[in-house]
Each structure stands twice: as C-alpha cells, then as structure tokens.
C-alpha positions as CSV (number, residue, x, y, z in Angstrom):
1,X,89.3,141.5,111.0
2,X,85.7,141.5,110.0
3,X,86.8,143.9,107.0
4,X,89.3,142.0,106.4
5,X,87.4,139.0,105.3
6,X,84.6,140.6,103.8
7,X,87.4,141.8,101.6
8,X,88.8,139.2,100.4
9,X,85.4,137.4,100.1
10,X,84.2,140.1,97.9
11,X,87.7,139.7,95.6
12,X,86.5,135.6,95.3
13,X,82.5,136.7,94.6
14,X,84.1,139.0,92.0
15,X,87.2,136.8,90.2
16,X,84.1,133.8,90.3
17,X,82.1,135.8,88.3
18,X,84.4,137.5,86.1
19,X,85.6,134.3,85.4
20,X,82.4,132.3,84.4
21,X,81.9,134.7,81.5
22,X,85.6,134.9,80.4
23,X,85.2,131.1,80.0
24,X,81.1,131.1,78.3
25,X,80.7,131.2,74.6
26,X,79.2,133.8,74.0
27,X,79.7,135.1,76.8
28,X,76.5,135.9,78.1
29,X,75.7,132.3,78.3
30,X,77.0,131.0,81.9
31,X,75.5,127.4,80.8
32,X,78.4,127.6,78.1
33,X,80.7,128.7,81.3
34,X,84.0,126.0,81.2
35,X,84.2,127.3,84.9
36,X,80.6,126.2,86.3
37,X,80.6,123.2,84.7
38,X,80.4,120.1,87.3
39,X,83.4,118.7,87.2
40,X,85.5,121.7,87.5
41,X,83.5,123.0,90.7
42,X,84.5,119.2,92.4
43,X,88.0,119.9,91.2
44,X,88.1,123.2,92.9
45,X,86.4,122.0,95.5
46,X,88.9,119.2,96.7
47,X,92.1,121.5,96.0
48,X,90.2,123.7,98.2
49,X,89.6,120.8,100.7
50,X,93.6,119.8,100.5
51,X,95.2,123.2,100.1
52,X,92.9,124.8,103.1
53,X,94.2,122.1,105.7
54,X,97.5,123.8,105.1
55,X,96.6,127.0,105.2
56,X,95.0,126.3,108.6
57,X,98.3,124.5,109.9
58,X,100.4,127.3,108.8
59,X,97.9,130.0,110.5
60,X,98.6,129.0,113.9
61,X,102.3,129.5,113.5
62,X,101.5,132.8,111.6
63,X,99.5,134.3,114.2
64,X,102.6,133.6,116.8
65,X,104.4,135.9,114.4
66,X,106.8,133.0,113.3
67,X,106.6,131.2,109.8
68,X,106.9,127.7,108.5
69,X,108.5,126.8,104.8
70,X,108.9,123.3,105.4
71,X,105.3,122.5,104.5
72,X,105.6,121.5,101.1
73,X,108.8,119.1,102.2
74,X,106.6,117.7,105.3
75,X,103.7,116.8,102.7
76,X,106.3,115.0,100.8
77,X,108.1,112.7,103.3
78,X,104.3,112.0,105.3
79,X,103.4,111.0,101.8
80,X,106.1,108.7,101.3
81,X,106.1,107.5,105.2
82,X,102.4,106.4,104.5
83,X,103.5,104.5,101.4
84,X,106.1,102.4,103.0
85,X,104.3,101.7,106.0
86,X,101.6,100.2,103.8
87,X,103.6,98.8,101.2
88,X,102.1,95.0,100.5
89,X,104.7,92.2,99.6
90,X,103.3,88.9,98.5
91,X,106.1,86.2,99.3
92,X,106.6,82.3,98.7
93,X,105.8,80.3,101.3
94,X,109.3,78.6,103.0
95,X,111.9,79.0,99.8
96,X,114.8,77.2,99.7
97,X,118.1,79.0,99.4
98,X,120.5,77.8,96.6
99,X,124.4,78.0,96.9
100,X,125.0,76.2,93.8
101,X,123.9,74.7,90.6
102,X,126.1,71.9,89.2
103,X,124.6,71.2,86.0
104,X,127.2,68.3,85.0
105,X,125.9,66.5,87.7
106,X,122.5,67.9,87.7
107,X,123.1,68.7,91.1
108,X,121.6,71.5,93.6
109,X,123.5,72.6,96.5
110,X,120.6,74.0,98.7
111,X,120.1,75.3,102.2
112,X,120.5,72.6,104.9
113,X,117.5,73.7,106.9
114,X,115.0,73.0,104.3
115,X,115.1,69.1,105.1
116,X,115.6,66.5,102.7
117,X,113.0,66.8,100.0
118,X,110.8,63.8,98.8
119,X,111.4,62.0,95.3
120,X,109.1,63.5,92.7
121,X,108.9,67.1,94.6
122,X,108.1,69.9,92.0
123,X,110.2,73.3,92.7
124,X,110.3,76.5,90.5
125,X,113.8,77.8,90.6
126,X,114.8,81.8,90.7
127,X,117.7,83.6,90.5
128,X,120.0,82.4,87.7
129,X,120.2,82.4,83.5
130,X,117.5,79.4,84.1
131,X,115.2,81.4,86.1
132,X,111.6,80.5,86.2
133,X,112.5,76.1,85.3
134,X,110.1,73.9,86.9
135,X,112.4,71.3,87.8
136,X,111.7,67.6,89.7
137,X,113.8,66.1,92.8
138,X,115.2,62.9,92.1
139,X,116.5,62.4,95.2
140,X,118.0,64.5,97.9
141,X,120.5,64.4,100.9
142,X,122.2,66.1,103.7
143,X,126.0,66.3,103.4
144,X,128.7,68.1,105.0
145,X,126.3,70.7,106.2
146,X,124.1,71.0,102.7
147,X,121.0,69.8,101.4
148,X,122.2,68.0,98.2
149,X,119.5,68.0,95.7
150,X,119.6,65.7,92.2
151,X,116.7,66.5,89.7
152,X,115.5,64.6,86.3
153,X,116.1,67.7,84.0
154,X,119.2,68.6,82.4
155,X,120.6,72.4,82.5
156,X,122.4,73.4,80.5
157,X,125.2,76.2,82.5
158,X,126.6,76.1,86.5
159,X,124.7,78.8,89.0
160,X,125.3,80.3,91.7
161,X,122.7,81.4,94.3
162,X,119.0,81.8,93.7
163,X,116.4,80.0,95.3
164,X,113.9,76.8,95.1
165,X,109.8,77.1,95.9
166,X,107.9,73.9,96.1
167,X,105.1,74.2,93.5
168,X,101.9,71.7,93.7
169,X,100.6,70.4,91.0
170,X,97.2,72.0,89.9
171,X,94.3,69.2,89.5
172,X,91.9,71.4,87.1
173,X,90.9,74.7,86.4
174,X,86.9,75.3,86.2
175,X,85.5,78.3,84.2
176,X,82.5,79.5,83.6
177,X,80.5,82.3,86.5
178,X,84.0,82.0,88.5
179,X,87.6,80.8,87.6
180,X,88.6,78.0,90.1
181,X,91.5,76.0,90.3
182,X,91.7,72.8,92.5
183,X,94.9,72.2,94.3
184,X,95.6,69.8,96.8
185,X,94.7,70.6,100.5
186,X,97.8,70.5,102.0
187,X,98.6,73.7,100.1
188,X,98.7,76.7,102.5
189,X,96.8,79.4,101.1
190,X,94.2,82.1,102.5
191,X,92.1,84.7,100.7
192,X,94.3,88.0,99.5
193,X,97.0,85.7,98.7
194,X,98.2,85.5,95.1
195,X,98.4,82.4,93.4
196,X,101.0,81.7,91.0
197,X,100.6,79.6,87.5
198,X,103.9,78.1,86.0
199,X,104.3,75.5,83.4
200,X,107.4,73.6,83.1
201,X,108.7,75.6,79.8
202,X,109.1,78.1,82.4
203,X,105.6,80.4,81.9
204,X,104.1,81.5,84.7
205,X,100.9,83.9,85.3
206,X,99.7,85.1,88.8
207,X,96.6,85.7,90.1
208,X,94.6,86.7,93.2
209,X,92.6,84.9,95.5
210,X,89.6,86.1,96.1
211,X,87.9,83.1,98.2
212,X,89.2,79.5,99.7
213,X,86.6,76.7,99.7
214,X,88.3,73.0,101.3
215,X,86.5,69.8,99.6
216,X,88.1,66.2,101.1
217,X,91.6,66.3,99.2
218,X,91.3,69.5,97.1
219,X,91.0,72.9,97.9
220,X,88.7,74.8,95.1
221,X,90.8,78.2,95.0
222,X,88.7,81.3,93.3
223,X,90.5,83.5,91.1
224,X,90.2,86.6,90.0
225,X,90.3,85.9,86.0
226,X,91.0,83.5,83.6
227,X,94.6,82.7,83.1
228,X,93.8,81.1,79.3
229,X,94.0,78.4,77.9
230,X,97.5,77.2,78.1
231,X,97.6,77.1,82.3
232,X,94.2,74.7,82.1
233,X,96.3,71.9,82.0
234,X,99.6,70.5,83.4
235,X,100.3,73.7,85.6
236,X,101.5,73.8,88.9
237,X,101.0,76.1,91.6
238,X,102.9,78.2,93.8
239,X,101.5,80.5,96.9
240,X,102.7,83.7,97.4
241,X,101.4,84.7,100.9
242,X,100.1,88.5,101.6
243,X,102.2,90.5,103.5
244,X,101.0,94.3,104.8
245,X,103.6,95.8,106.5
246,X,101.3,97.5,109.0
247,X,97.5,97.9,109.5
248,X,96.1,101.2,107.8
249,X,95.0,103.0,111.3
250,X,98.3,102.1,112.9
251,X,100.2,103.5,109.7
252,X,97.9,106.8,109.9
253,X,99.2,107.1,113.3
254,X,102.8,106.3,113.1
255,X,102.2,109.4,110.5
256,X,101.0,111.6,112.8
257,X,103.3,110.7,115.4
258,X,106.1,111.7,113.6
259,X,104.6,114.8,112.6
260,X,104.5,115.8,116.2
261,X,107.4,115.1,116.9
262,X,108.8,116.7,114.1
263,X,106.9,119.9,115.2
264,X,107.7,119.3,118.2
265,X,111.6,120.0,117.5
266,X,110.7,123.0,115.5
267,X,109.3,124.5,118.6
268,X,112.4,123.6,120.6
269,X,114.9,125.4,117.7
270,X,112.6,128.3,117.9
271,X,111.8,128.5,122.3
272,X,114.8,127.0,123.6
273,X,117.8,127.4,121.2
274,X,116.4,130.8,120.0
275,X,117.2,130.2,116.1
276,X,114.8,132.2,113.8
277,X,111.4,130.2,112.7
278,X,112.7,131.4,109.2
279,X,116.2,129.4,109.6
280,X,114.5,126.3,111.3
281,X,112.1,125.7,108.8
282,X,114.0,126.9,105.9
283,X,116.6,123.5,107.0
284,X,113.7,121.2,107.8
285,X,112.7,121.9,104.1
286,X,115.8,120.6,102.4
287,X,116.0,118.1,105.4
288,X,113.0,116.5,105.0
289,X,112.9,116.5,100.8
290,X,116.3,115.0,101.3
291,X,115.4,112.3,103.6
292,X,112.3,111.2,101.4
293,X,114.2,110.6,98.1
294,X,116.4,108.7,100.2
295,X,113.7,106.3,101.7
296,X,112.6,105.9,97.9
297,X,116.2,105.8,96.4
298,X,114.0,108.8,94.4
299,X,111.9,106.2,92.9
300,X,108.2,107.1,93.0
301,X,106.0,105.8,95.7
302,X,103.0,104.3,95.6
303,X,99.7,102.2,97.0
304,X,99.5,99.2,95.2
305,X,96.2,97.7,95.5
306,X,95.2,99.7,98.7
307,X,94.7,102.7,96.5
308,X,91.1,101.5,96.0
309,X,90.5,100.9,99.3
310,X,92.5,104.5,100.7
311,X,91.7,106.2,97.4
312,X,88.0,107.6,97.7
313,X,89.0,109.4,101.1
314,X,90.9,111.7,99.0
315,X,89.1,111.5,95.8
316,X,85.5,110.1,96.7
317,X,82.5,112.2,95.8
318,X,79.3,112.4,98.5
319,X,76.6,112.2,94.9
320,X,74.1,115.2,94.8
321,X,72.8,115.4,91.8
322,X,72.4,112.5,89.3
323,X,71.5,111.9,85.9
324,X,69.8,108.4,85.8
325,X,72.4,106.5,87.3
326,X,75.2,108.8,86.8
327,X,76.6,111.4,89.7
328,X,76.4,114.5,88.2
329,X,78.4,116.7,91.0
330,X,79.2,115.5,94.3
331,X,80.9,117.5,97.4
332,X,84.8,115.8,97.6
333,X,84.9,113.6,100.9
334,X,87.9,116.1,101.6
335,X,85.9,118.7,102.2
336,X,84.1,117.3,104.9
337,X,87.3,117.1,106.7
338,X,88.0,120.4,106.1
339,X,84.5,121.8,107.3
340,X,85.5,119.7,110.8
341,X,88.9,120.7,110.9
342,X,88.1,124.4,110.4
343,X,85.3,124.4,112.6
344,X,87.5,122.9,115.5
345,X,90.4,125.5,115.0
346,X,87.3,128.2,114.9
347,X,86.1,127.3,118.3
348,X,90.0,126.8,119.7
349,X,91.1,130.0,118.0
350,X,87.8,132.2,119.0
351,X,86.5,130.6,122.1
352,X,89.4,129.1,123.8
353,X,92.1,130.2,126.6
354,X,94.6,128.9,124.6
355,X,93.8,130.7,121.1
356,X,93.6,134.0,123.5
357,X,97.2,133.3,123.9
358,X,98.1,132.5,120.7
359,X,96.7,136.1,119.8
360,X,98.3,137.6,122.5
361,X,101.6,135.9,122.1
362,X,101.9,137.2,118.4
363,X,101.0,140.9,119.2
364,X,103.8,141.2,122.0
365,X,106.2,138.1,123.2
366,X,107.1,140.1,126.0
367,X,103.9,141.5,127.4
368,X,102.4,137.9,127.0
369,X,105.3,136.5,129.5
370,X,104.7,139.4,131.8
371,X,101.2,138.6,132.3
372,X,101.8,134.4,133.0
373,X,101.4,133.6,129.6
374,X,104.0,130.1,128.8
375,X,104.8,131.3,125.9
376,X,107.4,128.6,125.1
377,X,104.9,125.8,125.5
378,X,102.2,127.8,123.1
379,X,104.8,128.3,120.5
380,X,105.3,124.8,120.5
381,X,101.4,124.0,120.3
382,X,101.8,126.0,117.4
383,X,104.3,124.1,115.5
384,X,103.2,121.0,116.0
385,X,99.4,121.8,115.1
386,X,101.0,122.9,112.1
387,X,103.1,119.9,111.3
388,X,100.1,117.5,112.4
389,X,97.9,119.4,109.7
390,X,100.8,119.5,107.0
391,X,100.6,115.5,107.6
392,X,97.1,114.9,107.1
393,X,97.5,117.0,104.1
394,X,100.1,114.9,102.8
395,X,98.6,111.6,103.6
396,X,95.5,113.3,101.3
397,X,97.2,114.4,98.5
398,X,99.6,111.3,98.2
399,X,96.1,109.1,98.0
400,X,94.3,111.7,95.8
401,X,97.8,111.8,93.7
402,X,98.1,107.5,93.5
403,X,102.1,108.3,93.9
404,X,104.4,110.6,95.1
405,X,107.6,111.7,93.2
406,X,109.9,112.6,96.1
407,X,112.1,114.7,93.9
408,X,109.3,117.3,93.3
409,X,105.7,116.3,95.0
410,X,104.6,119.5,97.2
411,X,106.9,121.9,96.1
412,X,105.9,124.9,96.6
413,X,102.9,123.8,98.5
414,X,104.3,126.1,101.7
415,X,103.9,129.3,99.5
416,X,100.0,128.2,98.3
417,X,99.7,127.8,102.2
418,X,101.2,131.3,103.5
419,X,99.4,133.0,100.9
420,X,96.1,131.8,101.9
421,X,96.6,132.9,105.5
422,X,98.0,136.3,104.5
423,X,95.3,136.8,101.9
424,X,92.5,135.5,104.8
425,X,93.8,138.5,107.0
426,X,96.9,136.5,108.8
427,X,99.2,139.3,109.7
428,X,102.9,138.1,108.9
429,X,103.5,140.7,112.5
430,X,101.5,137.8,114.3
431,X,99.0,138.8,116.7
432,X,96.1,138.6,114.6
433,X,94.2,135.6,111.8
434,X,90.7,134.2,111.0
435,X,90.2,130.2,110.0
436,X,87.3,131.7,108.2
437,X,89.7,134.1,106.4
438,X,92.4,131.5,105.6
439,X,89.7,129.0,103.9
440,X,88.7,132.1,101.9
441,X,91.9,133.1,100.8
442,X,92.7,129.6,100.1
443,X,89.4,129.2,97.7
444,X,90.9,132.7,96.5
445,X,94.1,131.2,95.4
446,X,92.6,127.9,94.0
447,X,90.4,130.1,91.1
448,X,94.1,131.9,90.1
449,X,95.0,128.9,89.4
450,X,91.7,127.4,88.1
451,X,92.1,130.7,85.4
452,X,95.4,129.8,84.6
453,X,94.3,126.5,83.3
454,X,90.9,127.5,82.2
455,X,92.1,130.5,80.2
456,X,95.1,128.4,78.8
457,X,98.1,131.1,80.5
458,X,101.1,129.8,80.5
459,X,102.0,127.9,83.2
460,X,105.1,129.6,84.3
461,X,102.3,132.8,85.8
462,X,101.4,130.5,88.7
463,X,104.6,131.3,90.9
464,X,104.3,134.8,89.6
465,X,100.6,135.0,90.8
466,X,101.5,133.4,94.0
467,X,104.3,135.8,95.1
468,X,102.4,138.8,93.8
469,X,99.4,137.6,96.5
470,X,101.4,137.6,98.6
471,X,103.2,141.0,98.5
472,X,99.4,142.7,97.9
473,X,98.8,141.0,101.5
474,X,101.4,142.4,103.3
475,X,101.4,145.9,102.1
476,X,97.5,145.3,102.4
477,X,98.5,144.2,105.9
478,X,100.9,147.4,106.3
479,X,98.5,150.1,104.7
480,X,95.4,149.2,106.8
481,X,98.0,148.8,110.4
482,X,99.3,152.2,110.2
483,X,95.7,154.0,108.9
484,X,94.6,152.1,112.4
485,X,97.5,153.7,114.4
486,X,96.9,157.2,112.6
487,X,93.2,156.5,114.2
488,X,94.3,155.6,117.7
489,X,96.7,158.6,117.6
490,X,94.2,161.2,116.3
491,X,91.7,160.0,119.0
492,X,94.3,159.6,121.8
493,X,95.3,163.7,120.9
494,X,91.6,164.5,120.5
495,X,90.8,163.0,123.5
C-alpha cells in the first residue's frame, strides 16, 4: 500500500510541475505560471476540500468490495433538503381573506374572523387586477356569516378572492447616518422583519429592519437604505414578519439524519435482501435525482439571505499572506474539515477493531463470518458512513454553489469520487485502501481538471479523463495483484 501511494504521489509532484511551466510565459518563468498563481491554488484547494470528503465516503464502501453510484444524486437532494429546511418567508401580520369585491357598491366581502374593522382603517389589497390599492374602511359589518367591508375609493371592475393587510400610516422618515421611519407603537414589528412602503397610487418598496427603538407613541424603525424621495411622505406601512422554517443546526441535522437513514437502507438491500451494491445504488441514483426536482418542481434552490451567514463555511478563506489590507491566499475553511475528517477515518481505518474488519470483510466475506466477524452490521457501517459524508459534501457544495439546479447539480460527482479512491490504491476487489491515498488521488484528479481549464481543452475531455483514471487504476490494481501472487507462489515453491 505504501507503494501504492508513493505512486500516485509522485504522478501529482510530477503533473504539478509539468503543469506550472506549460502555463508560464516563457516558460522558464514559474512567477508567470497561471497555475501557481494565488487564487488558483485556493481554488484547487477547496475542490480538493469538497471532492475529498467523497472520496473518503465512497472508500469505506470500496474497501468492503461493494460500490456506491448514488453519490452525485445524494449531494443533490442533501443540497436541496438543506435549502428548504432553511427557506425564510417573510409574511403579513393577520391578513384578511377576501371572497369578493363588489365595486358597484364599493363593497368588500371579507373573512368573518377578522372582526369588524374601525372607520378610517388603512388596508393594502392583493390578489386581483387592483392589486397593490391602498384602500380606507368606511365602515364595516358582520352579516350572514361575513365581514362586510364599505371603503371611500371607487374600483373600477368586481374581484374575487385576494386578501386585505392593515397598513399604519408612517409619521416621518429621518435620513441622514441611518434611515428611520417612525410608526406608531402599536405596530408589531421586531428586528429581521421587513418593512413594507406603499403609497396609495399603489407603489410600494420594502425594506429590512435592522434595529427597533420604542419612544412614547412612535416606534423609530431602522432601515437598511433609503427608500427615496417619493416614500418620505404620505406612506404607510405594512410588517411582514420573519419566518425561518427551522434553526440552522437543527436543519444540519435533519440532513444528516436522513443520510443515515438513507445509508442505512442501502445496507439492508445489500445484507439482508442480497441485491448487488451496483443495482442498489445504481436505483438510489435516479431515485434520489428524481425526488429532488420534485421537491423544487426543477426550479433552482437557493439560500436567500442566509447565504452570507452559511456562505463562508464553504467558501471562507483562513488569510495567510496579505498585501496591506488585502488577503493574498488563504487555506479554504473546507479544508480544515477535510484535514479532521481524514484524520478521524485514519485512526478508525488504521488503529481501530472496526476498520480491521472492514479490511478483512472486503478480502474474503466468508472467512470474515467464520472467524465472528458481523459482517452484516459492518457493511452497513459502511454505507451509511458513506452517505453521512456524501451529505456533508452536499450541504458544502450547495453553500459554496449559492444554488442548486436539481436537474444537473452533482452529476457525475460519484465517478470524481471512485476515481480518487481507486487512484489512492482502493482496490475495486475490496480488502484493501488508504484515506491518505484517496485525498491524494482526489488532489490528483482536481489538477486534470485544473489543466483542462488552464490549458483551454475542450471541455468534453473531462469525462474522458475521468473514465481513463479510472481504467489505469484497475489494471494498475490487476497488474501489481497478480506480480504479488506470482511472488507468494515462487516463494511458497522455493520454500
């Protein structure tokens, strides 16, 4: 194994350098060298970072001699699972449902639970041809079962549906340091919140919150910008209240939850019902791609405003070397978490009963259940150590990516994955893998794809690289397994 990786660590100190002067002009100049410059050692770095957290997932459940091709599909749907669980709706406060707009009469037929509104109330109506009005009650009344609402403006066409949000009239709007806009005190609103702006022709801006301050009758509301000119005076406000649908650690671990469980069931396909790894995983691909676009109705999915908050876990830089003020490079936060990751799976690989039994499970099934092993129960640690890591990967490439398109984000990312561990000395046989190898091969497979770019190839050579990687690692894997048994044999005769 030790040969292995020195190997393939020799191929990445050799394409490196070949590399840097391909990409100097002249070529003798490396400070001219596209491929050492700052910013593209970061970028390798973190696609090193993101692609190496699969390759270690998928290592496990090489070394048990089975295989996983629903990677790229569970990086997908744990990218779009994170989305939704964090999605952020902002919401009037108490809106009034409308059944009907009578405009003869200049009558509202409204919800009956809203109570009978006060004469002079401000609403902003939604939902019809006049959508956006800022109309006034006239008067209003409970009758057979509806709220009956007459208003001072004329309208001009019959509705039906839509809905009615009392808006407050806004007393001023200061500018100068800070925007703030004085409402009246009865108004619910709380920092995060969005305020809106609407004037009675109908326009309406929105800003955010950023700070609540309560003065006797008023409350001084500070905003985020300046909403010009033409809000300062006769606008009226409207609170739309902050909704998160959960908390960002809870979200993180209803993600990893479900990977688990996901892996889980591969385990059970593969131990109990005895289907092929290949057949399993090969379904749980389209399954999974499937059941994403459906959860987006194939629109992309995104993070709103928490991107800035989520965002510099995948894409944050730990500065060091500057230039004045300016970061110069910085090591990806990403690859922090791979260091930790890959030492952990070191240590439970190398130094740890259980990663004894992963090794011995993959060289024979059989001889490891002869001699106590459970190998049921270690084939499903392997599974789900590899969905759990296909997960986090997902979670870190949906932040670093600001969206994921659930028609095509991580496609292919399986086949990055399985070629890392076969090129860091995974043997597709099972039995045999280095975490030290796969991060290799992974950095290995990053600078292919770093000379595709750099070199300006065609795009179309990256699958082509990929699948020849992968077919040099397994007759790699094949040349130096039978020169081993010619060895054994020769010294087994001699002997």
């Amino acid at each position: 194994m030790k040969g292995k990786i020195l190997g393939i660590f020799g191929v990445l100190v050799v394409l490196c350098t070949c590399l840097a002067f391909a990409t100097s002009d002249p070529w003798w100049n490396l400070g001219t060298s596209k491929f050492l410059q700052p910013g593209n050692i970061q970028n390798l770095l973190n696609r090193l970072s993101l692609f190496g957290i699969l390759g270690i997932g998928v290592a496990f459940v090489i070394i048990t001699s089975g295989i996983d091709l629903s990677i790229g599909s569970s990086v997908c749907l744990c990218g779009v699972l994170l989305s939704i669980l964090l999605k952020v709706d902002y919401q009037p406060l108490e809106p009034i449902s409308v059944s009907q707009i009578v405009a003869a009469e200049k009558m509202i037929i409204a919800d009956a639970a809203a109570g009978e509104l006060r004469p002079g109330t401000t609403f902003r109506y939604t939902g019809g041809v006049g959508s956006g009005l800022v109309l006034t009650t006239e008067s209003s009344a409970i009758s057979d079962g509806a709220l009956r609402i007459r208003i001072k403006e004329n309208l001009t066409r019959n509705e039906k549906d839509g809905r009615l949000v009392v808006a407050s009239p806004v007393t001023r709007i200061e500018t100068g340091d800070s925007v703030v806009a004085e409402v009246s005190s009865d108004l619910n609103v709380n920092v995060g919140d969005q305020l809106q702006l609407v004037k009675a022709d109908g326009a309406v801006t929105t800003q955010k919150v950023s700070s609540v301050e309560t003065a006797g009758t008023v409350k001084r509301l500070t905003l985020a910008r300046d909403p010009g000119e033409k809000y300062r005076a006769d606008a009226f406000a409207i609170v739309l209240q902050r909704h998160q649908r959960t908390s960002i650690p809870v979200a993180i671990l209803i993600v990893l939850l479900v990977a688990t469980v996901l892996g889980l069931v591969h385990g059970l396909l593969v131990t109990k019902v005895k289907l092929q790894p290949f057949v399993v995983t090969l379904c749980a691909l389209l399954i999974y791609r499937g059941v994403s676009r459906w959860l987006t109705n194939d629109n992309p999915a995104g993070f709103g405003e928490l991107q800035e908050v989520l965002g510099p876990v995948a894409s944050g830089r730990v500065g060091l070397l500057f230039r004045g003020q300016e970061m110069v490079f910085g090591i990806p936060i990403p690859f922090f978490l791979l260091t930790a990751i890959g030492v952990v799976a070191s240590v439970f690989l190398g130094r740890t009963i259980w990663g004894r039994y992963l090794l011995a499970l993959g060289r024979s099934e059989e001889a490891a259940r002869f001699s106590g092993i459970n190998t049921g129960r270690i084939t499903l640690m392997a599974y789900v150590i590899c969905t759990v890591l296909a997960a986090l990967g997902g979670m870190l490439f949906a932040l670093d990516s600001t969206s994921v398109s659930p028609s095509s984000f991580g496609n292919s990312y399986e086949l990055y994955a399985i070629a890392a561990a076969v090129l860091g000395g995974c043997s597709l046989r099972g039995g045999e893998g280095s975490i030290l190898g796969v991060v290799i091969g992974t950095a290995v497979m990053q600078v292919l794809n770093n000379l595709i770019t750099l070199l300006k190839l065609p795009q179309q050579h990256e699958t082509t690289i990929i699948g020849a990687v992968i077919l040099i690692g397994v007759i790699a894997d094949e040349i130096v397994r039978r020169t081993a048994a010619r060895r054994r044999l020769k010294q087994s005769i001699s002997g």
